[in-house]
C-alpha positions, 0 to 999 in steps of 0.5 A, a space after each residue: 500500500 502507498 504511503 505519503 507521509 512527513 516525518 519530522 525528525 527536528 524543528 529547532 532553529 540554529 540551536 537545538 532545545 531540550 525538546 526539540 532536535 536540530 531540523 530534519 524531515 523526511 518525506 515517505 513518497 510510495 516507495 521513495 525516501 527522500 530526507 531533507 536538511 539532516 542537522 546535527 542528531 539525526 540519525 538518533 532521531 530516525 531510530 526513535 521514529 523507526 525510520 531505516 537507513 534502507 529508507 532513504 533514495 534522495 538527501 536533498 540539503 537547503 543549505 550549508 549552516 550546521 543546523 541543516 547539515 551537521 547530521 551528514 556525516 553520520 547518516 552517509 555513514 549510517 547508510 554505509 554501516 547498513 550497507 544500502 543495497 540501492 543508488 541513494 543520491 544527495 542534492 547541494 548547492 554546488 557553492 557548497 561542495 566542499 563542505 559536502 565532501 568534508 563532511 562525507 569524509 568527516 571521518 574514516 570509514 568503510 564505503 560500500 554504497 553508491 552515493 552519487 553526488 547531484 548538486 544544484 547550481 540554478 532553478 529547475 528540473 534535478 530528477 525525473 521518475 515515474 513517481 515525480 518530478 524533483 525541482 529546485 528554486 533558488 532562496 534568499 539567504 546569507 549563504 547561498 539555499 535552495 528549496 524543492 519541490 516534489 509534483 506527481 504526474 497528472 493521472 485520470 480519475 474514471 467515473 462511476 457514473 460515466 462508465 455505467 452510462 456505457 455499460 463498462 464494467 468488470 474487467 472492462 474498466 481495467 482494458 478501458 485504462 489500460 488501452 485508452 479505447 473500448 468499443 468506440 469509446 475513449 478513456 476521456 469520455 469516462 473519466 476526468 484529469 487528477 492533477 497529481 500531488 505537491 509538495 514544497 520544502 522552503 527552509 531558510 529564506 527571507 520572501 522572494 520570487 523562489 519561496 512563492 514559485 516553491 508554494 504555488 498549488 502545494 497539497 503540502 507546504 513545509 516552510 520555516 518560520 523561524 521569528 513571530 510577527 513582531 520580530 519581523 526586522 530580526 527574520 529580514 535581517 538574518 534572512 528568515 521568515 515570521 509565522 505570518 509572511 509563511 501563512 501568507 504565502 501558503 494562502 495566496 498560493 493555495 495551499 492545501 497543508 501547511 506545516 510551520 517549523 524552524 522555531 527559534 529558541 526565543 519562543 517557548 509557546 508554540 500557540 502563538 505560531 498558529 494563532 498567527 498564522 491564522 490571523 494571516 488568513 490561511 483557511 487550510 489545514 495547519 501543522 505545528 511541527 513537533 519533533 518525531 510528528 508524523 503529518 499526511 500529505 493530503 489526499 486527492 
């Protein structure tokens, strides 16, 4: 059976707390496994969410501050030690190479994967599969950060109601999809288009062209909101964003899910985010990221 599905391993912002782990998500997608941003602690917080390193196909990383990144060298290891038996491919900024490969080889150790190195260096297309497309758009950052964006193929949704009026059905329904014409009839006559799933991973940023292209239509929008409304010059300053500029955007881009994460240590109610973000008029489902929170992409 399919599973989509958001698994949060961290949600602290430049220092972890006691209760919340330096950022790290996972995102479970049918058969693939791709892990965004693993920060420092990582791999302890896969085990404690039963997640495998079998798990993991992709590893795609924003950016290169050590709270999205300090967790590499243990997970690549930890891949190694296990000795994946497929491809697993690593997603960087190309301006960050040399801090990929330091921490790859952080230390001494026995490789026995295939870990193929993909950076990114503009927007646009990393990967096509048969399950999705994988894209990058370009955030803004001190250091140079990039966010992604998962879109599934559209597909056909058949209708009851349309294929009765034929007189399709029993193993007919499956020749019908399977060979686009029955008897005359098309499979556009009985059935409509499914737009295919969403989803958006926006990390450090302020707000800029690459973090609404990111949003635009996501059935699931992951994004930092790092500051509250009322510290919004510190977010411009250090380049992040507040609880209401991220429900924004989710709103005017249409967002099905929005999971608010990337908290700073300054705030210890976590209400306050919602009730922000609210204010900001998102309507949609809504997520306060907390550490081993498991959160299912919307289902169409």
């Amino acid at each position: 059976m399919s599973v989509r599905e958001l698994v949060v391993l961290g949600t602290a912002s430049q220092v972890p707390t006691r209760h919340r782990n330096h950022n790290g998500y996972l995102l479970r997608w049918d058969g693939h496994g791709i892990l965004f941003d693993p920060g420092e602690g990582t791999q302890r917080q896969m085990l404690r969410a039963g997640v495998a390193a079998h798990d993991l196909n992709r590893i795609c990383v924003t950016h290169f501050h050590g709270d999205h990144s300090l967790g590499l060298a243990g997970v690549i290891q930890r891949i190694n030690l296990d000795q994946v038996p497929h491809q697993v491919t690593a997603h960087y900024p190309e301006s960050g190479r040399h801090f990929f490969e330091r921490l790859r080889y952080a230390t001494a150790y026995r490789e026995s994967v295939e870990l193929t190195e993909a950076p990114v260096a503009r927007d646009g297309v990393l990967a096509v599969t048969g399950a999705f497309t994988l894209e990058a758009r370009r955030l803004s950052h001190p250091v140079e950060s990039f966010g992604y964006r998962l879109v599934e193929p559209d597909g056909r949704r058949l209708l009851p109601e349309r294929l009765a009026a034929h007189g399709i059905k029993g193993p007919d329904v499956g020749r019908i999809q399977h060979e686009g014409v029955l008897d005359g009839v098309t499979l556009d006559e009985v059935s409509e288009v499914r737009r295919g799933q969403r989803f958006a991973f926006v990390m450090d940023t302020r707000l800029c062209d690459g973090v609404h292209a990111l949003a635009e239509g996501a059935d699931m929008l992951v994004i930092e909101s790092t500051f509250l409304d009322a510290d919004v010059r510190l977010a411009e300053d250090h380049g992040h964003l507040t609880a209401g500029q991220a429900a924004a955007v989710a709103r005017d881009a249409g967002v099905r899910h929005l999971v608010l994460t990337h908290f700073s240590q300054r705030y210890s109610d976590p209400s306050e985010f919602e009730r922000q973000a609210r204010a900001a008029g998102f309507e949609g489902e809504l997520s306060i990221a907390q550490d081993l929170m498991r959160v299912p992409v919307p289902k169409r």
